[in-house]
C-alpha positions in Angstrom: 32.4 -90.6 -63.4 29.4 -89.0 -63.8 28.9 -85.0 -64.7 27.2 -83.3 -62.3 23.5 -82.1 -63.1 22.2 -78.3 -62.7 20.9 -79.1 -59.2 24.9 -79.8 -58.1 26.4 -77.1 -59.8 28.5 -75.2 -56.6 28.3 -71.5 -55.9 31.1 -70.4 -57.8 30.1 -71.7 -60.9 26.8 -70.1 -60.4 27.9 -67.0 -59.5 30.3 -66.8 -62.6 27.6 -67.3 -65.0 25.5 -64.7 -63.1 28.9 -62.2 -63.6 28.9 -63.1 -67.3 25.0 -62.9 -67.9 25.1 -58.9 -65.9 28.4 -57.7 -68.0 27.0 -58.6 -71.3 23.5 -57.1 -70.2 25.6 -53.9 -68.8 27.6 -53.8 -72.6 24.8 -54.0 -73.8 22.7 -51.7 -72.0 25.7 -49.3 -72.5 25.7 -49.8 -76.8 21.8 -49.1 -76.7 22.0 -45.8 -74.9 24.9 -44.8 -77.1 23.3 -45.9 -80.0 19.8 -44.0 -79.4 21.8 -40.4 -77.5 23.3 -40.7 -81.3 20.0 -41.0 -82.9 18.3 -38.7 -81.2 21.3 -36.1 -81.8 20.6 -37.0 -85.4 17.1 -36.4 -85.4 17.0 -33.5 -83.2 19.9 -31.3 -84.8 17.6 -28.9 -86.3 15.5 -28.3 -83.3 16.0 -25.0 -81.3 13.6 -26.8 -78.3 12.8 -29.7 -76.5 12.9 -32.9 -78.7 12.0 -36.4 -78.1 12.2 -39.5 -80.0 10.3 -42.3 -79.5 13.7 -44.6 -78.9 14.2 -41.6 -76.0 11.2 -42.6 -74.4 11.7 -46.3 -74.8 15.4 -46.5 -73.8 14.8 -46.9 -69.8 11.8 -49.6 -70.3 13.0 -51.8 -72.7 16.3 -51.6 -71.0 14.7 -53.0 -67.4 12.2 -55.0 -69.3 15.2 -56.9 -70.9 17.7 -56.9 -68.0 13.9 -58.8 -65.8 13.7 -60.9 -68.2 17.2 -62.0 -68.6 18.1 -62.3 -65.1 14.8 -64.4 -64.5 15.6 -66.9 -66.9 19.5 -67.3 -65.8 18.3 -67.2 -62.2 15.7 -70.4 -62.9 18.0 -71.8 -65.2 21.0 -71.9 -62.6 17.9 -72.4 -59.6 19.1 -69.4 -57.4 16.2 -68.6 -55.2 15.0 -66.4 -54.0 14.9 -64.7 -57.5 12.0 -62.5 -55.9 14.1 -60.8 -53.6 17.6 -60.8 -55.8 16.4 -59.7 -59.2 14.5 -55.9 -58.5 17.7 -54.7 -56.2 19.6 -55.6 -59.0 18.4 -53.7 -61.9 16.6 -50.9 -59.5 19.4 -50.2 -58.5 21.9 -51.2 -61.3 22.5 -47.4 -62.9 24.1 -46.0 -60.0 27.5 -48.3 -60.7 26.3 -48.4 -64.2 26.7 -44.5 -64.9 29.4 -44.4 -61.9 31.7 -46.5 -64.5 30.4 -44.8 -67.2 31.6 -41.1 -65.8 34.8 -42.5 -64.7 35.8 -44.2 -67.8 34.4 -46.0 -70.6 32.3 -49.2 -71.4 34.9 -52.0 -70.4 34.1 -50.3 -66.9 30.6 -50.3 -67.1 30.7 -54.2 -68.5 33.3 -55.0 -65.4 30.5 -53.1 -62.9 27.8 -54.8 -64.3 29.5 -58.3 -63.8 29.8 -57.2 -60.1 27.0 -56.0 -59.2 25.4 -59.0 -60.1 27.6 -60.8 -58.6 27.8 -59.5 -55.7 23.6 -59.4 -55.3 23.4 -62.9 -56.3 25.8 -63.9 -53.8 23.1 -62.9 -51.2 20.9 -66.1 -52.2 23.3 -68.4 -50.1 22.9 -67.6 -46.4 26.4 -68.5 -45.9 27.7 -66.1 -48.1 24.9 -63.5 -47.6 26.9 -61.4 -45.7 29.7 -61.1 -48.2 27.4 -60.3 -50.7 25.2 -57.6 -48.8 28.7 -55.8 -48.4 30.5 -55.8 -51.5 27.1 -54.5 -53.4 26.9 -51.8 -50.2 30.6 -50.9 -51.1 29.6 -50.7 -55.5 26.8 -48.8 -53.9 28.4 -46.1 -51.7 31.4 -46.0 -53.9 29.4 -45.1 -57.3 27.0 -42.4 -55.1 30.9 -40.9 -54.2 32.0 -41.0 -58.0 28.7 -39.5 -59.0 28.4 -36.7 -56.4 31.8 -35.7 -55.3 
């Protein structure tokens, strides 16, 4: 019995490494902005104005730059294509369920709405199961827009 190669690997295996690989970047994502709101508490506590750190102005670019670069590399890896029209949606668009979970509870919900939403986006790369996927991220979607302006 031979074990099957990359090229044979089904969908669901796919998509669960894709849900692993978009929690951990959504932990992680989560830790850094925690970590550098600290520091810049920290660093600003004695200023009565507007203070910026240079972590501040870095958090949101190294943040996508990472989550690109990461998703590109799982996406080739696992050979999901079109990775063109899967990967911007997905971290364009990732902070609304991102700080959605984040204002309803804590970081196990943001790491459980990360896993999702890339699940659900990379579940649009199989025509079969494109509608399902185009739905459940419309539902993350609409549903974190309610949490965050209710």
């Amino acid at each position: 019995m031979s074990t099957p190669s990359r090229l044979e690997l089904r969908p669901a295996v796919r998509l669960s490494v894709i849900a692993v690989i978009g929690a951990v970047l959504a932990c992680g994502v989560c830790a850094f902005f925690v970590t550098v709101k600290e520091h810049s508490a920290r660093s600003c506590e004695s200023t009565d104005g507007m203070c910026f750190t240079w972590p501040d102005v870095t958090v949101v670019p190294v943040s996508l730059a990472t989550a690109l670069i990461a998703l590109s590399v799982v996406y080739k890896w696992l050979e999901i294509r079109p990775r063109l029209a899967i990967i911007p949606p997905t971290v364009l668009l990732a902070p609304f369920p991102l700080a959605a979970a984040q204002t309803a509870a804590d970081w196990r919900a943001v790491t459980l709405a990360g896993g999702a939403w890339t699940c659900s986006l990379a579940l649009t790369a199989w025509s079969r199961y494109r509608p399902w996927g185009l739905s459940s991220a419309a539902m993350l979607l609409l549903a974190s827009l309610v949490v965050l302006y209710r």
